[in-house]
C-alpha positions as CSV (number, residue, x, y, z in Angstrom):
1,X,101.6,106.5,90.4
2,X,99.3,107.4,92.7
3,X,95.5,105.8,92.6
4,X,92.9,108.0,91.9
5,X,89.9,107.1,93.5
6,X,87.0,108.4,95.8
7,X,86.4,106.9,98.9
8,X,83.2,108.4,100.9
9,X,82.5,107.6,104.2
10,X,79.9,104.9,104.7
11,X,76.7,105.1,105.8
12,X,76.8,102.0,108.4
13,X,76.9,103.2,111.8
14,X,78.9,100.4,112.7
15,X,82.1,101.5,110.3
16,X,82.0,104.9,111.2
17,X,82.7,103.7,114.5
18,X,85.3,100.9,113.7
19,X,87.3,104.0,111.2
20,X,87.4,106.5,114.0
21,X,88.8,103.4,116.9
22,X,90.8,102.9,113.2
23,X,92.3,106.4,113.0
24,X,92.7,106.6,116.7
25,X,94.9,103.8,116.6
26,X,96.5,104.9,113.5
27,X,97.5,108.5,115.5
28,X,99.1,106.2,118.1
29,X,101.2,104.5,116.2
30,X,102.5,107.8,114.2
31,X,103.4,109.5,117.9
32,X,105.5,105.8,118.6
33,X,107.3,106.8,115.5
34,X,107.8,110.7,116.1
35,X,109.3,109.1,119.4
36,X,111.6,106.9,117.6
37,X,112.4,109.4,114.8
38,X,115.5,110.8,114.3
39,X,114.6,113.4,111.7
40,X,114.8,117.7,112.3
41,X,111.0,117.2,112.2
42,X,108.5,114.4,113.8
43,X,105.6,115.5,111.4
44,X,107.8,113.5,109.2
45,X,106.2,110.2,110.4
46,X,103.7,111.2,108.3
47,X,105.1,110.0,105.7
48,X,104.5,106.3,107.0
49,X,101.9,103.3,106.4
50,X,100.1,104.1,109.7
51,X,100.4,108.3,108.9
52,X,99.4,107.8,105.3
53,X,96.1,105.8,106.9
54,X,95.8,108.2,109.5
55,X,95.7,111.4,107.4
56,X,93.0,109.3,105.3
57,X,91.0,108.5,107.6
58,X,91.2,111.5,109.5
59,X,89.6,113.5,106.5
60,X,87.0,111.3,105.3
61,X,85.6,111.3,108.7
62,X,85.6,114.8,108.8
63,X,84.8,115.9,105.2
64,X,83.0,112.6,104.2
65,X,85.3,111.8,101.2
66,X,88.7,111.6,100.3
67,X,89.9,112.2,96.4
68,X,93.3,110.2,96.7
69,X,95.2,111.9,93.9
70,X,94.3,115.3,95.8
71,X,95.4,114.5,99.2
72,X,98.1,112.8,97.8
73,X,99.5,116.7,96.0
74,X,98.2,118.1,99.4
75,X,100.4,115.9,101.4
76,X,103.3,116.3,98.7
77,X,103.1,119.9,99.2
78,X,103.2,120.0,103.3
79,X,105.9,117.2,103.5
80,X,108.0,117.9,100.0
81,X,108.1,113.8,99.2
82,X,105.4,111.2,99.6
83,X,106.0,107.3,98.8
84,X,103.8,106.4,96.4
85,X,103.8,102.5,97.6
86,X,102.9,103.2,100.8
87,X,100.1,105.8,100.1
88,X,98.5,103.7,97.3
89,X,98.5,100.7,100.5
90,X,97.0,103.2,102.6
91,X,94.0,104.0,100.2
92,X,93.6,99.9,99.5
93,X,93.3,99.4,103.0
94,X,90.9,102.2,104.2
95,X,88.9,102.2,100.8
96,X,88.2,98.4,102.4
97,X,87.6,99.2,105.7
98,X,84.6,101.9,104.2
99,X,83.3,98.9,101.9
100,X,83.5,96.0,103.8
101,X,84.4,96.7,107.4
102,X,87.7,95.3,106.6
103,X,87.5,92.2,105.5
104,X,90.0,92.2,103.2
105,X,92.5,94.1,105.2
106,X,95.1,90.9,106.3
107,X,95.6,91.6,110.1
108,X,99.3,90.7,109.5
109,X,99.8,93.6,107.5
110,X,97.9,96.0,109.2
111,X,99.9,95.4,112.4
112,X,103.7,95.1,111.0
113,X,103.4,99.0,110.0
114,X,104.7,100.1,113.4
């Protein structure tokens, strides 16, 4: 099941700036995996912790909020499967990073993703 929550982009300067080094870094860890994929299409590696927190991140910066259950269909839709596991970790992790700068967000799992 996929959480269904809204996460809005703060208003602290200083988090706006860590999520966009955050989704910069998140983009270079999907094209590692589109390098290493094996799949008909690299898009595919989307469907991946650091895609998942890409794709979030990459909207709430741009529209300033992200409802999860929405993307979630949306990303369903483009990619016919998404894991829900994964996603839902996704949407812990950046819903923290927007709240508390990340400190919550264990640095061991934010780094074994790639």
């Amino acid at each position: 099941m996929i959480a269904s929550i809204k996460i809005s982009l703060p208003q602290d300067q200083e988090i706006k700036k860590m999520l966009k080094a955050k989704m910069i870094e998140y983009e270079k860890r999907v094209i590692r995996l589109k390098k290493r994929s094996r799949l008909s299409n690299p898009d595919f590696a989307y469907n991946s912790l650091p895609g998942y927190k890409a794709l979030i991140v990459r909207r709430l910066y741009y529209s300033k909020e992200v409802q999860t259950d929405q993307l979630a269909r949306e990303l369903r839709e483009e990619f016919g499967r998404l894991d829900a596991d994964l996603f839902n970790k996704a949407v812990r992790v950046i819903a923290d990073y927007c709240k508390t700068g990340g400190k919550h967000v264990k640095k061991a799992a934010d780094s074994h993703d790639v």
